[in-house]
N, CA, C and O atoms as a Tripos MOL2 file, in Angstrom:
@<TRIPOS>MOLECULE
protein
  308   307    77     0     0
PROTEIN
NO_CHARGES

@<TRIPOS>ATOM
      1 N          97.8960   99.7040  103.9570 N.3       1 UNK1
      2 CA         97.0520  100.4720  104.8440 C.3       1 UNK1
      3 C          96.9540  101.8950  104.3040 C.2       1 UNK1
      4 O          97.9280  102.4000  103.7450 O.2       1 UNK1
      5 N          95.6900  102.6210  104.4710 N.am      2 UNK2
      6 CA         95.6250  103.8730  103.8120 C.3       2 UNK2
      7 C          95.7660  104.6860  105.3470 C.2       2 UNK2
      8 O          95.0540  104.8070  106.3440 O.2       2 UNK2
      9 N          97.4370  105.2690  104.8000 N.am      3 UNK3
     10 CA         97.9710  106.1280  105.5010 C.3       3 UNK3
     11 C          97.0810  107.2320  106.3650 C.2       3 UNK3
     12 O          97.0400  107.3000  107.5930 O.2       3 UNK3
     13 N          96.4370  108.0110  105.4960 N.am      4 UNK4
     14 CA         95.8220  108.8480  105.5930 C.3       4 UNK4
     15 C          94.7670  108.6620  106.5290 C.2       4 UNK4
     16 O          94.7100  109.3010  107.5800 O.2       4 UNK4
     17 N          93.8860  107.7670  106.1670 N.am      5 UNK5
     18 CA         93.1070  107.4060  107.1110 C.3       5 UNK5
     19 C          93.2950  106.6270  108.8600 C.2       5 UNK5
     20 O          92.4690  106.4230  109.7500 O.2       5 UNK5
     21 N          94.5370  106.4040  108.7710 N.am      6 UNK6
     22 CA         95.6830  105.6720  110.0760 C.3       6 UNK6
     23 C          95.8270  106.9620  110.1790 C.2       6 UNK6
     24 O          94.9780  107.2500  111.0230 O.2       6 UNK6
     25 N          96.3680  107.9660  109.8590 N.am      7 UNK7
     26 CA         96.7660  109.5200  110.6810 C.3       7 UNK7
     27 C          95.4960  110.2210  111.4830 C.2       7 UNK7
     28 O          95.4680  111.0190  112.4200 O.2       7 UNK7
     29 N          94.1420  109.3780  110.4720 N.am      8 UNK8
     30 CA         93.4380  110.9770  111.2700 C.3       8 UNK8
     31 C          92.7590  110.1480  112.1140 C.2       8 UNK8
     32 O          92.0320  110.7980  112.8660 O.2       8 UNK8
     33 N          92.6910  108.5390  112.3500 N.am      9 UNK9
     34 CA         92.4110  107.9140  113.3650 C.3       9 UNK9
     35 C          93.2150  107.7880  115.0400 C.2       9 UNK9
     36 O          92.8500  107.5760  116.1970 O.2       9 UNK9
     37 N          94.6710  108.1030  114.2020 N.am     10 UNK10
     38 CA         95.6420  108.3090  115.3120 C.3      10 UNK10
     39 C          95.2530  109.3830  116.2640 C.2      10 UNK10
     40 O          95.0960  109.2570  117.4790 O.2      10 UNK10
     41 N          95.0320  111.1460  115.0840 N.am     11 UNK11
     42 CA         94.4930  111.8430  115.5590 C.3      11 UNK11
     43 C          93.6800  112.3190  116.6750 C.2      11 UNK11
     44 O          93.7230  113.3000  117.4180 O.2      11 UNK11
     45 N          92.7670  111.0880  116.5190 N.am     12 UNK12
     46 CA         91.2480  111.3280  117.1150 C.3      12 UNK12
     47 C          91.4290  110.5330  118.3620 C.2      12 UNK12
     48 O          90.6410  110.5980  119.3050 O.2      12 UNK12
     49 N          92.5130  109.7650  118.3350 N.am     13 UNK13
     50 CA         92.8020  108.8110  119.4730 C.3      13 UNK13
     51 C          93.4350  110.0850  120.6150 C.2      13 UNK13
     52 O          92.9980  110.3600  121.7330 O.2      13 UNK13
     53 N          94.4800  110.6440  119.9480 N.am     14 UNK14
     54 CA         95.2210  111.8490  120.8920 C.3      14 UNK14
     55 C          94.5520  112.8270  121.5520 C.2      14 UNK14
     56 O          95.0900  113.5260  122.4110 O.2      14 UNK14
     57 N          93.1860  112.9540  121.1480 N.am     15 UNK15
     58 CA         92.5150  114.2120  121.5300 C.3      15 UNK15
     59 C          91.5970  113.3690  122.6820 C.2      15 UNK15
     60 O          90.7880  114.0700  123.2900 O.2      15 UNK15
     61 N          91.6460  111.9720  123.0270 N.am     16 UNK16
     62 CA         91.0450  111.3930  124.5010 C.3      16 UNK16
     63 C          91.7120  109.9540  124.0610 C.2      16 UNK16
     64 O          91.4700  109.0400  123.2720 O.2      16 UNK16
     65 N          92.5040  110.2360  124.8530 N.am     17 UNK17
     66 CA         93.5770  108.9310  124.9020 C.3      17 UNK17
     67 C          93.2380  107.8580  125.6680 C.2      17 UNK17
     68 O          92.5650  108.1300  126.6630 O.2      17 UNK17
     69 N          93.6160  106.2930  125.4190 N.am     18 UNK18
     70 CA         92.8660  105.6290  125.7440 C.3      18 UNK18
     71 C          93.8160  104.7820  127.3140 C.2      18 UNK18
     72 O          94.9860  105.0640  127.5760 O.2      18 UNK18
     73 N          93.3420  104.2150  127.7800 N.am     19 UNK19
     74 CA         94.1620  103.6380  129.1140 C.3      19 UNK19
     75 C          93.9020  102.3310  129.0810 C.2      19 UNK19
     76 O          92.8190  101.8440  128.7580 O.2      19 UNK19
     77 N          94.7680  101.8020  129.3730 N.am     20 UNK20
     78 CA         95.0930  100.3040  129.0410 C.3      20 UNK20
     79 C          95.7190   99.6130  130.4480 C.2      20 UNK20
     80 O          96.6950  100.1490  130.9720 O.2      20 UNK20
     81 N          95.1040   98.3740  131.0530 N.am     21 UNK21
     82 CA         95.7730   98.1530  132.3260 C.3      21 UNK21
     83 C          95.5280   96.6060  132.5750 C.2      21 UNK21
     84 O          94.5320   95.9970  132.1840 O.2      21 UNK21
     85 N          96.5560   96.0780  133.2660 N.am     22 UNK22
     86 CA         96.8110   94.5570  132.8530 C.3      22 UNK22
     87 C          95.8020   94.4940  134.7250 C.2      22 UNK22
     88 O          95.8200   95.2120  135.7250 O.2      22 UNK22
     89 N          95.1970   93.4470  134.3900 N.am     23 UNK23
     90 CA         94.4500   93.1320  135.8670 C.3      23 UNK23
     91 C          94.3150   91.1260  136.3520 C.2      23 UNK23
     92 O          93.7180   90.1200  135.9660 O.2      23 UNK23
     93 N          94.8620   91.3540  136.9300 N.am     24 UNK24
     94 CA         94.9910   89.8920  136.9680 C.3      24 UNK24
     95 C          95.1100   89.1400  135.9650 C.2      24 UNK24
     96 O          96.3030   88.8430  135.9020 O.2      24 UNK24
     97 N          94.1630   88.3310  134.5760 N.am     25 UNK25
     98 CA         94.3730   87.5180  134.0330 C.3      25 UNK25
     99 C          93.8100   87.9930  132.5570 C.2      25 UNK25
    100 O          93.5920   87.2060  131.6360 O.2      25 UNK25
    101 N          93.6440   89.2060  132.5060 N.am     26 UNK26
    102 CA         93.6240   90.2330  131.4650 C.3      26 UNK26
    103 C          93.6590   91.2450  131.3190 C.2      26 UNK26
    104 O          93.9190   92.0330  132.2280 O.2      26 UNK26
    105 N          93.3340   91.6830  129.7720 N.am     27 UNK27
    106 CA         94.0440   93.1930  129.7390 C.3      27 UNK27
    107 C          92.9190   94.0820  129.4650 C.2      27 UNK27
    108 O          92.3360   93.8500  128.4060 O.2      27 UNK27
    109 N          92.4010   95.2150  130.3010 N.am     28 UNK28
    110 CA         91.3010   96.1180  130.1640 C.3      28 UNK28
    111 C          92.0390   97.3600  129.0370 C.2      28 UNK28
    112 O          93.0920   97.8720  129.4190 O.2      28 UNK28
    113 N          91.7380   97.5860  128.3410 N.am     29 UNK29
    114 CA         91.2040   98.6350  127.0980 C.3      29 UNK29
    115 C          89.8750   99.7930  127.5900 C.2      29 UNK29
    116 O          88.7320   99.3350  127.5610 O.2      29 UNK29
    117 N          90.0670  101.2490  128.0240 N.am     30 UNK30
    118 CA         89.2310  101.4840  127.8260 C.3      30 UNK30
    119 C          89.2580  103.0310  127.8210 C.2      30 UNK30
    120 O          90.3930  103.4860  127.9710 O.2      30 UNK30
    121 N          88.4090  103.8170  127.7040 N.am     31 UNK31
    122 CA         88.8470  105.0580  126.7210 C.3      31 UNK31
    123 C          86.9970  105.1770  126.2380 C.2      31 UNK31
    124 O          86.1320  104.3020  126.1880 O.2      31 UNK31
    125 N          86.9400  106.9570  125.8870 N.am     32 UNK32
    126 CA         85.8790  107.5400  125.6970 C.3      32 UNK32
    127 C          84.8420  106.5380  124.2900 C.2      32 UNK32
    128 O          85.3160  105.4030  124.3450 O.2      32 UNK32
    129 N          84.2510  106.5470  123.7020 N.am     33 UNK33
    130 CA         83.1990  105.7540  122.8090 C.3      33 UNK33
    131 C          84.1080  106.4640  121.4630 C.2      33 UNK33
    132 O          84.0080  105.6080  120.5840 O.2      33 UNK33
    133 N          84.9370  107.6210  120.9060 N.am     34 UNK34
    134 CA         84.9120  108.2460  120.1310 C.3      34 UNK34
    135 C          86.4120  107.5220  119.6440 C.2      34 UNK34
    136 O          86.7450  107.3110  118.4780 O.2      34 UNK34
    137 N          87.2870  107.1790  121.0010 N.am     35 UNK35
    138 CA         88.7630  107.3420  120.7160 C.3      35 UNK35
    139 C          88.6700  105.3020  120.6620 C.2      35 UNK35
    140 O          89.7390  104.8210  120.2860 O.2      35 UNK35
    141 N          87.6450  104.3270  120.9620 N.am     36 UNK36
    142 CA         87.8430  103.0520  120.9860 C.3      36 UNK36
    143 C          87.1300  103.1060  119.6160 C.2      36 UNK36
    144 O          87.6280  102.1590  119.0080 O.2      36 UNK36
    145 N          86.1330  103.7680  118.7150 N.am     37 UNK37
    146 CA         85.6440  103.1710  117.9830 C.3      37 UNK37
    147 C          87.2850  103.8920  116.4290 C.2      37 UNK37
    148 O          87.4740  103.3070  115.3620 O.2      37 UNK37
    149 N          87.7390  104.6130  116.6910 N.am     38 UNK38
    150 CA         89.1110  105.0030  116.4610 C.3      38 UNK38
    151 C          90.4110  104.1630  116.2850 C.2      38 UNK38
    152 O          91.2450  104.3240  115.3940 O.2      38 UNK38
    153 N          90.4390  103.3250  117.1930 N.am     39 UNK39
    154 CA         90.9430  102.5390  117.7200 C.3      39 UNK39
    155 C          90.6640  101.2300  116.5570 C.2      39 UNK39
    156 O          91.4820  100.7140  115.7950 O.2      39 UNK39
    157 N          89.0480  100.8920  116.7600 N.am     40 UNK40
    158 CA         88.7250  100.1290  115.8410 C.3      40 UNK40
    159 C          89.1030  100.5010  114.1290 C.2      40 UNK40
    160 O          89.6670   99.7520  113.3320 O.2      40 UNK40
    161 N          88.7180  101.5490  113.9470 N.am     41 UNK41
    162 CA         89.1640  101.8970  112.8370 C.3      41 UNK41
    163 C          90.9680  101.4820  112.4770 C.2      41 UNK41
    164 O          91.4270  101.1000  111.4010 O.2      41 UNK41
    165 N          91.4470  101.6370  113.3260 N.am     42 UNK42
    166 CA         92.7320  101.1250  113.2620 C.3      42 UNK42
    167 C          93.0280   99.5880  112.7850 C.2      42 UNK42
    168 O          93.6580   99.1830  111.8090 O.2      42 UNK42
    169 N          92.4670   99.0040  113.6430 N.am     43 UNK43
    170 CA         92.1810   97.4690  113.5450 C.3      43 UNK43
    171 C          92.0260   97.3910  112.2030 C.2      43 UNK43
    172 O          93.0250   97.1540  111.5230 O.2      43 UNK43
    173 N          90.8610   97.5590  111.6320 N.am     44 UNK44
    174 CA         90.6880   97.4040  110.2430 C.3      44 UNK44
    175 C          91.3860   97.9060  109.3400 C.2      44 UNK44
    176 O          91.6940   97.0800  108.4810 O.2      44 UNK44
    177 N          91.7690   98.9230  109.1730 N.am     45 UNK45
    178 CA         92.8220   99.5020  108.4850 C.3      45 UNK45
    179 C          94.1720   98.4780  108.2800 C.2      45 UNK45
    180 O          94.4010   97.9770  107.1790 O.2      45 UNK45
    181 N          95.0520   98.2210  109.4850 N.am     46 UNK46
    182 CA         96.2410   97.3280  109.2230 C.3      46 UNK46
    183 C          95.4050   95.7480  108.8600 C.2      46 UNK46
    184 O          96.1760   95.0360  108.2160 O.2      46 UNK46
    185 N          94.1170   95.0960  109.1080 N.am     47 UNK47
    186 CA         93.8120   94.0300  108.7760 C.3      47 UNK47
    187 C          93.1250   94.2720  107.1120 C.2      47 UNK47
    188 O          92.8040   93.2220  106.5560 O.2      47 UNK47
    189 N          92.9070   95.4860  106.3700 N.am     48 UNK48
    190 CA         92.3170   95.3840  105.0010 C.3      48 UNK48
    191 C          93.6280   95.1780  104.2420 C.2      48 UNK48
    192 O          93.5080   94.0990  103.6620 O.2      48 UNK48
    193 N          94.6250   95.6230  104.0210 N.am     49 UNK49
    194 CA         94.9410   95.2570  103.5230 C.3      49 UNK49
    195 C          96.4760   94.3570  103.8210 C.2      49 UNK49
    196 O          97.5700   94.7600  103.4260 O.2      49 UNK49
    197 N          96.2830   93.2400  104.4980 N.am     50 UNK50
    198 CA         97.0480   92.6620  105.6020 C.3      50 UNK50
    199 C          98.4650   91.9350  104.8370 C.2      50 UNK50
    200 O          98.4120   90.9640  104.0820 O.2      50 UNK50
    201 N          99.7740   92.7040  105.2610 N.am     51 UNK51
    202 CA        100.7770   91.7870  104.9020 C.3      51 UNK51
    203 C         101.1600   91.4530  105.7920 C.2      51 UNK51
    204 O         100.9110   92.2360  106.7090 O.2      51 UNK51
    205 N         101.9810   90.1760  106.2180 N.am     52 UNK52
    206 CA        102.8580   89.8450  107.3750 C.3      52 UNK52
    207 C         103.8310   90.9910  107.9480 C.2      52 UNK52
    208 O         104.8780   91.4260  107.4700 O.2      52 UNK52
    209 N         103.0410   91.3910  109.3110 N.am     53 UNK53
    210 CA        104.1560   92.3560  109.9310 C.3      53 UNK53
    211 C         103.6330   93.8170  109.8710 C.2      53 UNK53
    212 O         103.9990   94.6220  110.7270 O.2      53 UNK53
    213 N         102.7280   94.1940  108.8080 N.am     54 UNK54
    214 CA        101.8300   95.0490  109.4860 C.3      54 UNK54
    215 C         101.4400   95.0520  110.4940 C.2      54 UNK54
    216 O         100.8780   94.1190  111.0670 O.2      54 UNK54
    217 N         101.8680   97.0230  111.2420 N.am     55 UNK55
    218 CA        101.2060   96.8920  112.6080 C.3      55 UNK55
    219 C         101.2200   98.7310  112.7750 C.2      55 UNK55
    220 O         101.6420   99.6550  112.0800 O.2      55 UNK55
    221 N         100.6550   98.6390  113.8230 N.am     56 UNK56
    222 CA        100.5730  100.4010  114.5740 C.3      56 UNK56
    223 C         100.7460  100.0110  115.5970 C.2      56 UNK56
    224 O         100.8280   98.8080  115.8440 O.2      56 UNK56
    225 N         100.8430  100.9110  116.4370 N.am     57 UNK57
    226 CA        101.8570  101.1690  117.5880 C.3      57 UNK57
    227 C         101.3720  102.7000  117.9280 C.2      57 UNK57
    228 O         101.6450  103.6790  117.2340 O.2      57 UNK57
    229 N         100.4200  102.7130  119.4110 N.am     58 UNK58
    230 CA        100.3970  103.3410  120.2170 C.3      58 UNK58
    231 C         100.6970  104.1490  121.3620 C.2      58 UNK58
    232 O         100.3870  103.5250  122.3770 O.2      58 UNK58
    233 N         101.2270  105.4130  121.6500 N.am     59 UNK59
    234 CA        102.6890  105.4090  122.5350 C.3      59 UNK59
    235 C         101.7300  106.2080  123.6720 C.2      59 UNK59
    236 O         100.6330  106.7540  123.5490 O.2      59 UNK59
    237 N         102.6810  106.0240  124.9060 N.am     60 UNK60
    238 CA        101.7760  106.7600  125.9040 C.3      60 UNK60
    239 C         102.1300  108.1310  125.8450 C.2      60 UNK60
    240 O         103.1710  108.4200  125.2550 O.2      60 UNK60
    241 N         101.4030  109.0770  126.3840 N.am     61 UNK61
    242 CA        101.3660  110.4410  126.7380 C.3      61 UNK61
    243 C         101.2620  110.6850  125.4460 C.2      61 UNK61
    244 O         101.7130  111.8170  125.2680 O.2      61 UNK61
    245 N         100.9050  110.2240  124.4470 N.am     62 UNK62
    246 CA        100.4020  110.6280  123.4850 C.3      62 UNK62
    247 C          98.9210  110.0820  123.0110 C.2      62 UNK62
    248 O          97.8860  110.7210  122.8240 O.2      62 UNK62
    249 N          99.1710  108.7630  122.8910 N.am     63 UNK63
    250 CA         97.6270  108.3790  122.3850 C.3      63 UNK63
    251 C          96.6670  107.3560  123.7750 C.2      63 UNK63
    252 O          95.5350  106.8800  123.8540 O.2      63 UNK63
    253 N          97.9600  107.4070  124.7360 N.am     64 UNK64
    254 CA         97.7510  106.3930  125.4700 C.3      64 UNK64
    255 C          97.5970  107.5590  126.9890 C.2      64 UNK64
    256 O          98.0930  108.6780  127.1190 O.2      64 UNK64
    257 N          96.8660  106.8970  127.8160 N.am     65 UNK65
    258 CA         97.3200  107.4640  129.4250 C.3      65 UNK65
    259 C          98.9880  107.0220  129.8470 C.2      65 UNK65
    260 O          99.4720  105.9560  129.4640 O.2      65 UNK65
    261 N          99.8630  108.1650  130.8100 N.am     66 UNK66
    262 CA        100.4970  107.8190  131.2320 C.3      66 UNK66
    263 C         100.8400  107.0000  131.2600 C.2      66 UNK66
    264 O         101.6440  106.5690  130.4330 O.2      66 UNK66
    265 N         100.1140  105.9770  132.8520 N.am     67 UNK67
    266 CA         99.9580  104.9290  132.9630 C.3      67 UNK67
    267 C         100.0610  103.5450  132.5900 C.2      67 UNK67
    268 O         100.3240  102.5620  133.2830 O.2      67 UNK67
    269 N          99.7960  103.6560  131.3220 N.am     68 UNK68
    270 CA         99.4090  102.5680  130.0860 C.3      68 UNK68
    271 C         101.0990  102.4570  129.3100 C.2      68 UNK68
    272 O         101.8970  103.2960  128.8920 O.2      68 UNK68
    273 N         101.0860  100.9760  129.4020 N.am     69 UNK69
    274 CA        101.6240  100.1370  128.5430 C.3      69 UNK69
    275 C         101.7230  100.8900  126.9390 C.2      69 UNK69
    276 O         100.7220  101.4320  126.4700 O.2      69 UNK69
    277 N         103.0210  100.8510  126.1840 N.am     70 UNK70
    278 CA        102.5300  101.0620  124.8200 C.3      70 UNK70
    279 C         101.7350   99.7660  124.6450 C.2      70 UNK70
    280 O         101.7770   98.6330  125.1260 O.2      70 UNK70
    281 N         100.8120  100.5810  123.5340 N.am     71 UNK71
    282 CA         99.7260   99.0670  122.5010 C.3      71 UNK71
    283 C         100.3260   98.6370  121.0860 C.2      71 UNK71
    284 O         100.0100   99.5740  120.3520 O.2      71 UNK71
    285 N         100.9170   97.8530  120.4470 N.am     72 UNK72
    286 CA        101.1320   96.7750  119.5600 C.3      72 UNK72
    287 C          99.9250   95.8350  118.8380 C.2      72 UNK72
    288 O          99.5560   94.6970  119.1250 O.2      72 UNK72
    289 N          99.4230   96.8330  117.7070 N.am     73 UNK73
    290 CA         98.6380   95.7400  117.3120 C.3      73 UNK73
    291 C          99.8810   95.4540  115.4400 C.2      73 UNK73
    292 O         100.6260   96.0770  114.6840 O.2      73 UNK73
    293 N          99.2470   94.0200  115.6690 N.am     74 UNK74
    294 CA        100.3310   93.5650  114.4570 C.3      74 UNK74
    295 C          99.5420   92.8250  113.5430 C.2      74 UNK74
    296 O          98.4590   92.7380  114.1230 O.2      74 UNK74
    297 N          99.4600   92.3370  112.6340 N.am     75 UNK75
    298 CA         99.2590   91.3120  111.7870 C.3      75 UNK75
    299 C          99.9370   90.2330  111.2870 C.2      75 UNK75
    300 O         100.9270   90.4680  110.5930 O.2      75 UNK75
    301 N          99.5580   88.9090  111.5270 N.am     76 UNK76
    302 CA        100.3690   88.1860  111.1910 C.3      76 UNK76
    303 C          99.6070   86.7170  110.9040 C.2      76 UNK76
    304 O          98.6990   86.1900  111.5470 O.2      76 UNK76
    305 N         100.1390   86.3610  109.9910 N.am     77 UNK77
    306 CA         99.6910   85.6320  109.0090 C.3      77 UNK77
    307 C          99.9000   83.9390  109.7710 C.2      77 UNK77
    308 O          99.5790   82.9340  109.1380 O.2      77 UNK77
@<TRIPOS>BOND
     1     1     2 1
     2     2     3 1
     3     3     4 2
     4     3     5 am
     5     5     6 1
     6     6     7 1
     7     7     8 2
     8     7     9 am
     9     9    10 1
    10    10    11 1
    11    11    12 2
    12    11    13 am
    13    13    14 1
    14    14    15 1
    15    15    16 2
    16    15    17 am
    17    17    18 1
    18    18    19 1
    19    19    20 2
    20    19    21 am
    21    21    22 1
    22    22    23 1
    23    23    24 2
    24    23    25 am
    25    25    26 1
    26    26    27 1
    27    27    28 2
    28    27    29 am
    29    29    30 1
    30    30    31 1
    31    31    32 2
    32    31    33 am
    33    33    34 1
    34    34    35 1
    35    35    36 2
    36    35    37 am
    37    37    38 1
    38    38    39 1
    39    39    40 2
    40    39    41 am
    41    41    42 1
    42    42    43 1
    43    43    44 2
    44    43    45 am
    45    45    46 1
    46    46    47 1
    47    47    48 2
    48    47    49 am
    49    49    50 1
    50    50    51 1
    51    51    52 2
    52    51    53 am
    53    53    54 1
    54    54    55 1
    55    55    56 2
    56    55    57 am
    57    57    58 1
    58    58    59 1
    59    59    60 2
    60    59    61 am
    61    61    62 1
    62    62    63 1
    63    63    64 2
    64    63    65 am
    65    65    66 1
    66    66    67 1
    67    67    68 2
    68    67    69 am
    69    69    70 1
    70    70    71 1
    71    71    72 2
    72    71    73 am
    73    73    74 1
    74    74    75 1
    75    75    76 2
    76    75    77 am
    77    77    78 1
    78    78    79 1
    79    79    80 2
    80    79    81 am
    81    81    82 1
    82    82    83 1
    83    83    84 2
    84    83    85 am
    85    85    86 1
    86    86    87 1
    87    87    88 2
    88    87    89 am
    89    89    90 1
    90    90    91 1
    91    91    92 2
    92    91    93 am
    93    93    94 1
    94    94    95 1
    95    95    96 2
    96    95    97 am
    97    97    98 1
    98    98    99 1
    99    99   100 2
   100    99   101 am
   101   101   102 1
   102   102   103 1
   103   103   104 2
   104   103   105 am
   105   105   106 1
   106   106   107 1
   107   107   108 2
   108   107   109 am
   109   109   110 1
   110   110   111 1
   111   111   112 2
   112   111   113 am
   113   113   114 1
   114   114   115 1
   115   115   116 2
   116   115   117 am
   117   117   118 1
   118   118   119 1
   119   119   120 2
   120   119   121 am
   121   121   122 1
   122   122   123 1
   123   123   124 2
   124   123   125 am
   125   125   126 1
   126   126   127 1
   127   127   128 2
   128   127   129 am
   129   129   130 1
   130   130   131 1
   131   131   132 2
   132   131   133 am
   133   133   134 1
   134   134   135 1
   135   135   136 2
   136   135   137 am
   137   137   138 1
   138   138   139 1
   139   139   140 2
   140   139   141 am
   141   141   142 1
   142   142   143 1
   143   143   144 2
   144   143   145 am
   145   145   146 1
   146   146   147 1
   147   147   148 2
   148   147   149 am
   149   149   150 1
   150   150   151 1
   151   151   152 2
   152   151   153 am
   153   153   154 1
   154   154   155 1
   155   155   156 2
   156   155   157 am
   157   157   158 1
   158   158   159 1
   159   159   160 2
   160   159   161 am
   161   161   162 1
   162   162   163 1
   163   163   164 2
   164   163   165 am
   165   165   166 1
   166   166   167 1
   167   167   168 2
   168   167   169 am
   169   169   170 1
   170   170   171 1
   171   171   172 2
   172   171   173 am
   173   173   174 1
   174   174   175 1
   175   175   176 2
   176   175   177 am
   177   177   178 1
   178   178   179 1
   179   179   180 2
   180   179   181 am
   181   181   182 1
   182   182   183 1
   183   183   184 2
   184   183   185 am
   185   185   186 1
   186   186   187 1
   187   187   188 2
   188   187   189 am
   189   189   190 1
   190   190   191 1
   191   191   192 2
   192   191   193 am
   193   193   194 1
   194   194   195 1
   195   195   196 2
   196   195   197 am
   197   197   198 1
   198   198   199 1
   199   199   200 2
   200   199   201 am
   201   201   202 1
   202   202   203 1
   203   203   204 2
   204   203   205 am
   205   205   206 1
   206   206   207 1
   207   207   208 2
   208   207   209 am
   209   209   210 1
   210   210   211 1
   211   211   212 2
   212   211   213 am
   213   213   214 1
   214   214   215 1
   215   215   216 2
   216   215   217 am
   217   217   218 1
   218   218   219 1
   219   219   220 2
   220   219   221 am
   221   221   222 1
   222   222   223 1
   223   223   224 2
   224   223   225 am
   225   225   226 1
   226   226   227 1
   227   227   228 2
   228   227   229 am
   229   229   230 1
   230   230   231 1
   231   231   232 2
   232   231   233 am
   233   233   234 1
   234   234   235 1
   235   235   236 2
   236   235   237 am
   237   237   238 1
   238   238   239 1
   239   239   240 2
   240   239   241 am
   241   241   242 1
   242   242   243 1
   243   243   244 2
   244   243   245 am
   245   245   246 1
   246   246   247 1
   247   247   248 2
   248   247   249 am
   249   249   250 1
   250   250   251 1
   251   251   252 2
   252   251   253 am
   253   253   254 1
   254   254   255 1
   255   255   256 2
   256   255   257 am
   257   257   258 1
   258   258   259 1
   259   259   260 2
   260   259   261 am
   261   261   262 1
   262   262   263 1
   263   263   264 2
   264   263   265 am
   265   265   266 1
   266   266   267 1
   267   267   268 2
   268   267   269 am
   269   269   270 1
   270   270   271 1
   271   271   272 2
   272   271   273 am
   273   273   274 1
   274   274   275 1
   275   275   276 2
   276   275   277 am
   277   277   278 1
   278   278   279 1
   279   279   280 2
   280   279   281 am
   281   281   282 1
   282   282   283 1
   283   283   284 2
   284   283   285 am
   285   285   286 1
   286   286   287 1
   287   287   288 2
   288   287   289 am
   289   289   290 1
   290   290   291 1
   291   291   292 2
   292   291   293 am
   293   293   294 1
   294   294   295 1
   295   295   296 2
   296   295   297 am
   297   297   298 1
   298   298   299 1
   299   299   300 2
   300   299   301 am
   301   301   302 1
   302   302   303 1
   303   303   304 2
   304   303   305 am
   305   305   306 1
   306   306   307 1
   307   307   308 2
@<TRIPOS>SUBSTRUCTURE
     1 UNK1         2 RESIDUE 1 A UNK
     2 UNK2         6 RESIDUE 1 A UNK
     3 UNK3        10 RESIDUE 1 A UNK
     4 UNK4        14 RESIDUE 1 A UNK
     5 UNK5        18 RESIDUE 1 A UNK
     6 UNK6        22 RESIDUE 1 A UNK
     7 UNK7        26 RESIDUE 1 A UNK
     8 UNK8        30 RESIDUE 1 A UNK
     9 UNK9        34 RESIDUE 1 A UNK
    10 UNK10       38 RESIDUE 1 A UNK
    11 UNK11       42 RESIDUE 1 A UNK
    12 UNK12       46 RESIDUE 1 A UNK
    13 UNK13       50 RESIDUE 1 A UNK
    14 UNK14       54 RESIDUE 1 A UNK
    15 UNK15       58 RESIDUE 1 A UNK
    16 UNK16       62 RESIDUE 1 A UNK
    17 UNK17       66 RESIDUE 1 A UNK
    18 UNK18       70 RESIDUE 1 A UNK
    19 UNK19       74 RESIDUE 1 A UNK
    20 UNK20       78 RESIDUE 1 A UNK
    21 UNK21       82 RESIDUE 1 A UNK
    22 UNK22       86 RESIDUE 1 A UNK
    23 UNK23       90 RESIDUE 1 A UNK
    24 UNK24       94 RESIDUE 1 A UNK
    25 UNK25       98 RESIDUE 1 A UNK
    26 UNK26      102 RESIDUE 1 A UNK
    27 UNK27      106 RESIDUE 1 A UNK
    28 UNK28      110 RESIDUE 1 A UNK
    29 UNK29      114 RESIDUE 1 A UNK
    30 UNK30      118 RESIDUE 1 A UNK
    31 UNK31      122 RESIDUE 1 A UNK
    32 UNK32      126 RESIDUE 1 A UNK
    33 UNK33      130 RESIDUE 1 A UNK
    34 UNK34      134 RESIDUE 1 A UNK
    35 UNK35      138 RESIDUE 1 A UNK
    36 UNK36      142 RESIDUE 1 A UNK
    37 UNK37      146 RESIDUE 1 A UNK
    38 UNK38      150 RESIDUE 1 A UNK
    39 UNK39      154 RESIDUE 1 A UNK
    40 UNK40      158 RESIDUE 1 A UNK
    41 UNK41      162 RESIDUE 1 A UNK
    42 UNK42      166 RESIDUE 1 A UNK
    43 UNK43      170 RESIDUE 1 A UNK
    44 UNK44      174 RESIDUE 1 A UNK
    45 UNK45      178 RESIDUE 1 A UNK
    46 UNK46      182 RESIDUE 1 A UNK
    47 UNK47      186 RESIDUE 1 A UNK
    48 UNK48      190 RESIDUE 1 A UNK
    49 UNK49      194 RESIDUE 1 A UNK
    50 UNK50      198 RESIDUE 1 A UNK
    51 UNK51      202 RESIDUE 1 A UNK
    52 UNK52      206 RESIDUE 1 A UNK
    53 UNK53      210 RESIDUE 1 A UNK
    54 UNK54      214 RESIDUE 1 A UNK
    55 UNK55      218 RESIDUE 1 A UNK
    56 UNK56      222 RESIDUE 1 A UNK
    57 UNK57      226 RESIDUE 1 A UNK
    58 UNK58      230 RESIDUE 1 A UNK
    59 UNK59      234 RESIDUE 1 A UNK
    60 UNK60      238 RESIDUE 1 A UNK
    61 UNK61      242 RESIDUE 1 A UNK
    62 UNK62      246 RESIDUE 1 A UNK
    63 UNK63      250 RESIDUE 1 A UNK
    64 UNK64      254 RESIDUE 1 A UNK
    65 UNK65      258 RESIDUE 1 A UNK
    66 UNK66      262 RESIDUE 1 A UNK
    67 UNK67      266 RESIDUE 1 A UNK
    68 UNK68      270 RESIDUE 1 A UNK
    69 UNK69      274 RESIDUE 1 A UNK
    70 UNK70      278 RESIDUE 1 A UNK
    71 UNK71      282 RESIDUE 1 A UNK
    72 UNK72      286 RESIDUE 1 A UNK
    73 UNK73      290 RESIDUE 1 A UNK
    74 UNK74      294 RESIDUE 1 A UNK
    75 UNK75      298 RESIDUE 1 A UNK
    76 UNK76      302 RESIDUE 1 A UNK
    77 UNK77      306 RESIDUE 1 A UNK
């Protein structure tokens, strides 16, 4: 994963953090257009260049609302 580009996506996530909330029989994701397409960027990043066990990890009161669950995205083969 290119580090660099995972930092300044992290970045952009912290400056409108996203909120995450389990509702009955799924999980809502949702957050400004700037900090989910961010988000996405993330996604792709740990899936380009994908080893088993690659992952990021979202923490609250930082990239996350309060509220919100940490997020775990992983890769796995």
């Amino acid at each position: 994963m290119n580090v660099d580009l995972a930092m300044t996506a992290l970045d952009g996530i912290a400056r409108s953090p996203i909120t995450i909330a389990a509702q009955a029989n799924e999980i809502v994701i949702s957050g400004s257009p700037a900090s989910l397409k961010e988000l996405a960027r993330l996604c792709l990043l740990v899936a380009a260049d994908a080893d088993d066990g690659d992952y990021f990890e979202l923490q609250r009161n930082t990239h996350l609302t309060g509220a919100s669950p940490a997020l775990r995205v992983k890769v796995s083969a």
